[in-house]
LUMLO-813792 format. One record per residue (C-alpha): chain; x, y, z; residue number from 0; residue in one letter. Coordinates in Angstrom, 2 decimals. Layout:
N
<site><chain>A</chain><xx>X</xx><yy>Y</yy><zz>Z</zz><n>NUM</n><res>A</res></site>
...
//
This chain:
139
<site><chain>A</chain><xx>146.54</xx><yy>43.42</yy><zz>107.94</zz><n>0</n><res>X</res></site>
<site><chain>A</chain><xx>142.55</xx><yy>43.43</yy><zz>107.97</zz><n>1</n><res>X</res></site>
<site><chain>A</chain><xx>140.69</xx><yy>45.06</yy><zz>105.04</zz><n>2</n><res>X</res></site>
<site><chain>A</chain><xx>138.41</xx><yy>47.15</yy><zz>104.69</zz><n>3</n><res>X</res></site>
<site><chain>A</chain><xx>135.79</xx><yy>48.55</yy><zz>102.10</zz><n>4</n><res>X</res></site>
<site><chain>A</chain><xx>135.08</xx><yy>52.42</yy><zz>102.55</zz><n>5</n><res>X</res></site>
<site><chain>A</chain><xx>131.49</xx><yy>53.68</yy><zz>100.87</zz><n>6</n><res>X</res></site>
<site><chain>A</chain><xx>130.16</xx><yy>57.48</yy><zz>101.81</zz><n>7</n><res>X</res></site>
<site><chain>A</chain><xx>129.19</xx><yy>59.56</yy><zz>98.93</zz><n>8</n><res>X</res></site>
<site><chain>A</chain><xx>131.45</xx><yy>62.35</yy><zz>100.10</zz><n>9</n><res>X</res></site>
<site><chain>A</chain><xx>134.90</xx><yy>62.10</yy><zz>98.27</zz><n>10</n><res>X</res></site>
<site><chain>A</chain><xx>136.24</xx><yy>64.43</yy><zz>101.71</zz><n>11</n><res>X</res></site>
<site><chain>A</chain><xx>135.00</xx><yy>61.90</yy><zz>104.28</zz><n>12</n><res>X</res></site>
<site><chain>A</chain><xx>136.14</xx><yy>58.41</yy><zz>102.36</zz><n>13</n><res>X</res></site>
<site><chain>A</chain><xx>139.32</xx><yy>60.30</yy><zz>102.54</zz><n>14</n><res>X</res></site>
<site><chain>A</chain><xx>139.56</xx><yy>60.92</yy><zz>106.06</zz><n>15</n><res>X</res></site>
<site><chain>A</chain><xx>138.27</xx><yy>57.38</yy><zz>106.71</zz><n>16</n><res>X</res></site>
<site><chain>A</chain><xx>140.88</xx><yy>56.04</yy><zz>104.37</zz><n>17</n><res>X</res></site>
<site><chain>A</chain><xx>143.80</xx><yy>58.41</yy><zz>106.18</zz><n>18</n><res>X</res></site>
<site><chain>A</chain><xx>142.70</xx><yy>56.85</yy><zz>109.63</zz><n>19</n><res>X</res></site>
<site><chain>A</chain><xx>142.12</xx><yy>53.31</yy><zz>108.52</zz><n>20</n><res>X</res></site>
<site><chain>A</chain><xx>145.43</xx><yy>53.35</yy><zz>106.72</zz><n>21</n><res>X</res></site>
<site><chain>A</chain><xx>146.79</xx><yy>54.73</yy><zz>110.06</zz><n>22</n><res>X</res></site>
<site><chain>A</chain><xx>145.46</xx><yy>52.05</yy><zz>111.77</zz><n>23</n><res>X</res></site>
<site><chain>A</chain><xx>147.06</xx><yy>49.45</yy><zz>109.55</zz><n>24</n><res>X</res></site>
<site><chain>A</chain><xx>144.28</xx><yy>48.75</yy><zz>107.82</zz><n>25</n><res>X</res></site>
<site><chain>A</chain><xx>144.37</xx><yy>47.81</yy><zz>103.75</zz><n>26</n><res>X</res></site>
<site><chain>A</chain><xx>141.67</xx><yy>49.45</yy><zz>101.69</zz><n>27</n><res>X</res></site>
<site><chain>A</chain><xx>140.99</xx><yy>47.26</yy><zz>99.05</zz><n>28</n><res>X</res></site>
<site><chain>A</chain><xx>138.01</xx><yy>49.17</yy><zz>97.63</zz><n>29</n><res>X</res></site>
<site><chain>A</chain><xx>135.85</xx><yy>52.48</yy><zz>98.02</zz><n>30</n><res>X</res></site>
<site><chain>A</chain><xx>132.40</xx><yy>53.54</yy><zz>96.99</zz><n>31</n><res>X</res></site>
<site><chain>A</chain><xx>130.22</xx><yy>56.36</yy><zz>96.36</zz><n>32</n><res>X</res></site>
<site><chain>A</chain><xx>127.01</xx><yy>55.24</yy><zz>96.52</zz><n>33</n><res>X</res></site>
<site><chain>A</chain><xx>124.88</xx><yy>51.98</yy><zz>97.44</zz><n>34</n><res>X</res></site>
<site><chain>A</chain><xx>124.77</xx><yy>50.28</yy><zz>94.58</zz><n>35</n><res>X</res></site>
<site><chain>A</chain><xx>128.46</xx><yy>49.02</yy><zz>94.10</zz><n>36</n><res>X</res></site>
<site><chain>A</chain><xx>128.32</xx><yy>47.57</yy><zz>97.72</zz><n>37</n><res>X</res></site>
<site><chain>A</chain><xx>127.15</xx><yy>43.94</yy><zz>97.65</zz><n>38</n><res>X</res></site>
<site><chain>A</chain><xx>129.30</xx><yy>43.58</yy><zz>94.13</zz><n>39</n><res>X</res></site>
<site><chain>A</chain><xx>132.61</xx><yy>44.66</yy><zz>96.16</zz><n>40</n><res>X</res></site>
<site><chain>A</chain><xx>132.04</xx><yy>43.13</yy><zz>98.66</zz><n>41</n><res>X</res></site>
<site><chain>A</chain><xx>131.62</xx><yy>40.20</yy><zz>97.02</zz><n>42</n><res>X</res></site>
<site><chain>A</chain><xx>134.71</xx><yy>40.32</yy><zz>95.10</zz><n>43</n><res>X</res></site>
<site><chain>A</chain><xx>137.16</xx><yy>41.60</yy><zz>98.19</zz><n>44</n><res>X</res></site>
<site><chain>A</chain><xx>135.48</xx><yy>40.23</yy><zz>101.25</zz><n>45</n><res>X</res></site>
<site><chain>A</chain><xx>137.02</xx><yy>42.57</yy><zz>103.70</zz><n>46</n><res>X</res></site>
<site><chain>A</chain><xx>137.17</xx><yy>41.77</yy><zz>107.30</zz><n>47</n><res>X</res></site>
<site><chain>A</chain><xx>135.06</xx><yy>45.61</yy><zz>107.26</zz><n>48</n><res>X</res></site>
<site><chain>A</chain><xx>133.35</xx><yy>47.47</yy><zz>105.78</zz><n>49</n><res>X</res></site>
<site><chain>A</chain><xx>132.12</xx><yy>50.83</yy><zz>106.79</zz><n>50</n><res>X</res></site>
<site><chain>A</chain><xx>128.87</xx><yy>52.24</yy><zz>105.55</zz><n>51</n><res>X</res></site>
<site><chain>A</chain><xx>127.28</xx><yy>56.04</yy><zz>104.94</zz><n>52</n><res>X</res></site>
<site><chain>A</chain><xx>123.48</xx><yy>55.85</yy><zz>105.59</zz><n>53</n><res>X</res></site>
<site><chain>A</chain><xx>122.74</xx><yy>59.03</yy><zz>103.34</zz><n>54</n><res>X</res></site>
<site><chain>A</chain><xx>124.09</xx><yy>58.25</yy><zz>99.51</zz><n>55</n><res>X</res></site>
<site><chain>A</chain><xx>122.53</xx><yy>58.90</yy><zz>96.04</zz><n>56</n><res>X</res></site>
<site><chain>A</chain><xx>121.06</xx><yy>55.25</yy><zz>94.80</zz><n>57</n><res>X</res></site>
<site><chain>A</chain><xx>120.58</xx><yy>52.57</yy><zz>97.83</zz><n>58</n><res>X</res></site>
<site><chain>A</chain><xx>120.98</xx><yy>53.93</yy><zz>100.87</zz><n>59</n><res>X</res></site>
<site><chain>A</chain><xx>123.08</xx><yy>52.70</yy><zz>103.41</zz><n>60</n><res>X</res></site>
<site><chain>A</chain><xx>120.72</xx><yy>50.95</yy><zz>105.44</zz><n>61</n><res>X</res></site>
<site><chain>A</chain><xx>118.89</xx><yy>48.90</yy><zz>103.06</zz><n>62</n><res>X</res></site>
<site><chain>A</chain><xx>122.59</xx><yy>48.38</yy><zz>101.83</zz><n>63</n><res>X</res></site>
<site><chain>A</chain><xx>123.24</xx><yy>46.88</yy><zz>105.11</zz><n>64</n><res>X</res></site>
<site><chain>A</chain><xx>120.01</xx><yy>44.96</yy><zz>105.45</zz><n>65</n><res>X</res></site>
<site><chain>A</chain><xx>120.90</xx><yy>42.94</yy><zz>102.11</zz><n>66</n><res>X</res></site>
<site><chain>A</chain><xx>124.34</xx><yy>42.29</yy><zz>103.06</zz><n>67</n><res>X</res></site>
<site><chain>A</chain><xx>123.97</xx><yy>41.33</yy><zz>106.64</zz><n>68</n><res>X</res></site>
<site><chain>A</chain><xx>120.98</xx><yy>39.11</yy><zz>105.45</zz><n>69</n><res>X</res></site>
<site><chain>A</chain><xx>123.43</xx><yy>37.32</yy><zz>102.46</zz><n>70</n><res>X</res></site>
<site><chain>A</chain><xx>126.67</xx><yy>37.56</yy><zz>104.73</zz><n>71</n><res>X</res></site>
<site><chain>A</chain><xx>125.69</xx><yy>37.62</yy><zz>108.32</zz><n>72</n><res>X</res></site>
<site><chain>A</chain><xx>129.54</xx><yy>37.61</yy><zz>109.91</zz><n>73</n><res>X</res></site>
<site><chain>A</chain><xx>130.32</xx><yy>40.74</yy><zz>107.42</zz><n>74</n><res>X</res></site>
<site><chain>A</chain><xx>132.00</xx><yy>43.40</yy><zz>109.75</zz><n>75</n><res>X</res></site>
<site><chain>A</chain><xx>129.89</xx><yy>46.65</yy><zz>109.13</zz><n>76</n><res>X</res></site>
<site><chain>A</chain><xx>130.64</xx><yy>49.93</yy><zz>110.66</zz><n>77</n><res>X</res></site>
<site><chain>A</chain><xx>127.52</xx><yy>52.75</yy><zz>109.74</zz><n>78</n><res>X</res></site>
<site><chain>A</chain><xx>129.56</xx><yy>56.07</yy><zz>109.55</zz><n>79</n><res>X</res></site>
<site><chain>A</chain><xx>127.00</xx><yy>58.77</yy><zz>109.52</zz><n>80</n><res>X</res></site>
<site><chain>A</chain><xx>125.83</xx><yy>62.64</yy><zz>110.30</zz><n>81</n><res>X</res></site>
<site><chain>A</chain><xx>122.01</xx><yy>61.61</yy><zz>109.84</zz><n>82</n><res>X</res></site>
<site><chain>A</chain><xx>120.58</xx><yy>60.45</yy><zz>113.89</zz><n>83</n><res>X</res></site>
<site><chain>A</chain><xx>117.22</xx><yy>59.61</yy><zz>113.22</zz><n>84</n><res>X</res></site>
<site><chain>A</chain><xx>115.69</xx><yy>57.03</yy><zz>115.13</zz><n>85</n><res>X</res></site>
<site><chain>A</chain><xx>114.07</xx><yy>54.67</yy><zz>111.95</zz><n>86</n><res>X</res></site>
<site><chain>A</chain><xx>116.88</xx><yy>54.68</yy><zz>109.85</zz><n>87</n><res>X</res></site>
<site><chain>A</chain><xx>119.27</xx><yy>53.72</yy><zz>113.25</zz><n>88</n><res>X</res></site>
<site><chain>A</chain><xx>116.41</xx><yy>51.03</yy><zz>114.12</zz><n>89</n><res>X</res></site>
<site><chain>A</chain><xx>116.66</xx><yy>49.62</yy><zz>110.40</zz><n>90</n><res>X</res></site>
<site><chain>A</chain><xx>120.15</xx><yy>49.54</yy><zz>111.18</zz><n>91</n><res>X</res></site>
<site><chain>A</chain><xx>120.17</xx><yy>47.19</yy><zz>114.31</zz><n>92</n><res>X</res></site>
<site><chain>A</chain><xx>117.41</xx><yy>44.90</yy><zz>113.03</zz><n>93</n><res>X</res></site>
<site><chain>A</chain><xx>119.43</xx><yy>44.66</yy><zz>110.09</zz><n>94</n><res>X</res></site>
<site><chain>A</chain><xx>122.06</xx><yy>43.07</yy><zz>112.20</zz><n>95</n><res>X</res></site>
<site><chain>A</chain><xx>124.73</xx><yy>46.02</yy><zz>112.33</zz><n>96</n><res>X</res></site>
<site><chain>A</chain><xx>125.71</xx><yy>46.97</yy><zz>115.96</zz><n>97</n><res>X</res></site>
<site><chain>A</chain><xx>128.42</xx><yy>49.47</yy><zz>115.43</zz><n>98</n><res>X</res></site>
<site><chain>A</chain><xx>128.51</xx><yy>53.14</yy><zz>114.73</zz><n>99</n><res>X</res></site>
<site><chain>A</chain><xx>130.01</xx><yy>56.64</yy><zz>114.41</zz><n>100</n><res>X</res></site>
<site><chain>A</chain><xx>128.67</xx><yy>59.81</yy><zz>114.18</zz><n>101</n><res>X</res></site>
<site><chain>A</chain><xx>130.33</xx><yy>62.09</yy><zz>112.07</zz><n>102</n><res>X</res></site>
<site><chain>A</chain><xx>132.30</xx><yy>64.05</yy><zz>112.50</zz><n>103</n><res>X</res></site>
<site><chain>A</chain><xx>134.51</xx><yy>60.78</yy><zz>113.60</zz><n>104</n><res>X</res></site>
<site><chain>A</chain><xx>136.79</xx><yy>61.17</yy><zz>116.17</zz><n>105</n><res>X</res></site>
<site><chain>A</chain><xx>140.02</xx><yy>59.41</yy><zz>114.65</zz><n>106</n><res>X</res></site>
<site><chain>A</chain><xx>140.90</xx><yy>57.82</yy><zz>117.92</zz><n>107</n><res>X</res></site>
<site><chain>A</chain><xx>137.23</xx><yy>56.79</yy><zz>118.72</zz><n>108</n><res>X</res></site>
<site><chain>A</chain><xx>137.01</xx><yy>55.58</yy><zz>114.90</zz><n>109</n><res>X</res></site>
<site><chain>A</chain><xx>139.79</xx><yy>53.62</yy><zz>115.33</zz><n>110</n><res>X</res></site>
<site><chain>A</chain><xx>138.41</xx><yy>51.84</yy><zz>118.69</zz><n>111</n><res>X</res></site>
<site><chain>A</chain><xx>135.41</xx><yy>51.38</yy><zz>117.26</zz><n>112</n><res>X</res></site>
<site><chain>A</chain><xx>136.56</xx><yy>49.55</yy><zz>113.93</zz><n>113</n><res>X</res></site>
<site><chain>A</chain><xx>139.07</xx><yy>47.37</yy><zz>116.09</zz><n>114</n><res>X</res></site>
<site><chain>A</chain><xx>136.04</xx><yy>46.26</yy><zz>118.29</zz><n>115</n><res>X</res></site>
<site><chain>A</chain><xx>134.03</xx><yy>45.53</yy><zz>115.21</zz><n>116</n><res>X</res></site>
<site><chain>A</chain><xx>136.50</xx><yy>42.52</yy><zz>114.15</zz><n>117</n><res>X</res></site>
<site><chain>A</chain><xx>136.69</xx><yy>41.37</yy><zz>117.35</zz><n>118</n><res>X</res></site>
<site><chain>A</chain><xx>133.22</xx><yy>41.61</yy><zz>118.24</zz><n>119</n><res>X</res></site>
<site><chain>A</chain><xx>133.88</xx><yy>42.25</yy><zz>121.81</zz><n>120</n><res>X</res></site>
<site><chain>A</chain><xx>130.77</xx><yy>44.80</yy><zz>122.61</zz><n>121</n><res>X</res></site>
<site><chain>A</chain><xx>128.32</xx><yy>45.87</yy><zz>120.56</zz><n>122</n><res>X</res></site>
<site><chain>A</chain><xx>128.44</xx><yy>50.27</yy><zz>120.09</zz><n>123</n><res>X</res></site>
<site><chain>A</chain><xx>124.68</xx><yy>50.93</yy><zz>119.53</zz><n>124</n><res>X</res></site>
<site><chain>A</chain><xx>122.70</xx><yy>53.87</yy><zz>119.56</zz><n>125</n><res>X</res></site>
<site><chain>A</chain><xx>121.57</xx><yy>55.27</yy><zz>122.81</zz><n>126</n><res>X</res></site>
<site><chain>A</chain><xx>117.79</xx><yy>57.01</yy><zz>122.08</zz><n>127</n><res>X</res></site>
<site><chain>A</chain><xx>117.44</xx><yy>59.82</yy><zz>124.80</zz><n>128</n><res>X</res></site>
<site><chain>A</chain><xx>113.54</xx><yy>61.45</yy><zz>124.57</zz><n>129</n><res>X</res></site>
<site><chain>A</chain><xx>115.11</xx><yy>63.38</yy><zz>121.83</zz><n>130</n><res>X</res></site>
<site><chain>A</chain><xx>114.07</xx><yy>60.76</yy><zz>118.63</zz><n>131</n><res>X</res></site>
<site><chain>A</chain><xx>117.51</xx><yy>62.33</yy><zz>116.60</zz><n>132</n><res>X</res></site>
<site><chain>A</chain><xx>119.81</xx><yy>62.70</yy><zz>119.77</zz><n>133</n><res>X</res></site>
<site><chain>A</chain><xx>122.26</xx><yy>59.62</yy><zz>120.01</zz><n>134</n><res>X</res></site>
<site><chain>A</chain><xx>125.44</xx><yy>59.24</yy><zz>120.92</zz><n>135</n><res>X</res></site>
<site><chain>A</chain><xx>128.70</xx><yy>57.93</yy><zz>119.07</zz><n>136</n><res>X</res></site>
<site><chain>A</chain><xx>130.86</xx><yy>57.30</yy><zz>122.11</zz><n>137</n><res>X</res></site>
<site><chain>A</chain><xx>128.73</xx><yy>54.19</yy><zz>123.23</zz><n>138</n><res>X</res></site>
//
């Protein structure tokens, strides 16, 4: 059973992540509210995934990312996220993360996309349109 590490400030949306994670027969070993307990849980669980708000009170989700990818460049990381903007996306990919959801998640979608994360078949990234905030989650 792969595990996972849930972190989004919202105490609504890690539940709805945990409900279709757990669905999925995934084991949550850990969640998060904000940035700053990321690198120490991961540490001490190493999931196979961990999924990632952008927006969150303390370190945000993609410098979050950017240290952890740079310190554990086969972690699994899934940004789960309402905010589109271009930069923080970009920060995002250079950081080394290639897969996504825009929220609100679609539960089937969600699932897809975590089960391609640990297999690394594709990559999901953002498609920019001339719209700098319009992407899309279905890849």
């Amino acid at each position: 059973m792969p595990s996972v590490i849930i972190v989004d400030d919202s105490p609504i949306m890690r539940g709805q992540l945990r409900k279709v994670l757990t669905g999925a027969a995934f084991s949550v070993v850990a969640e998060a509210g904000n940035g700053d307990e990321v690198l120490a849980l991961y540490e001490r669980h190493r999931p196979d995934l961990i999924t990632l708000d952008i927006v969150m009170p303390g370190r945000d989700g993609a410098s979050v990312a950017q240290e952890l990818l740079a310190r554990y460049p086969d972690a699994n990381v899934v940004m789960c996220t309402s905010l589109g903007t271009r930069d923080k996306l970009e920060i995002c990919r250079h950081a080394g993360v290639k897969y996504y959801l825009l929220k609100p998640i679609n539960a089937e979608h969600a699932v897809s996309v975590f089960q391609r994360a640990l297999t690394r078949r594709t990559a999901m990234l953002p498609v920019f349109r001339d719209d700098p905030a319009s992407t899309s989650g279905e890849g």
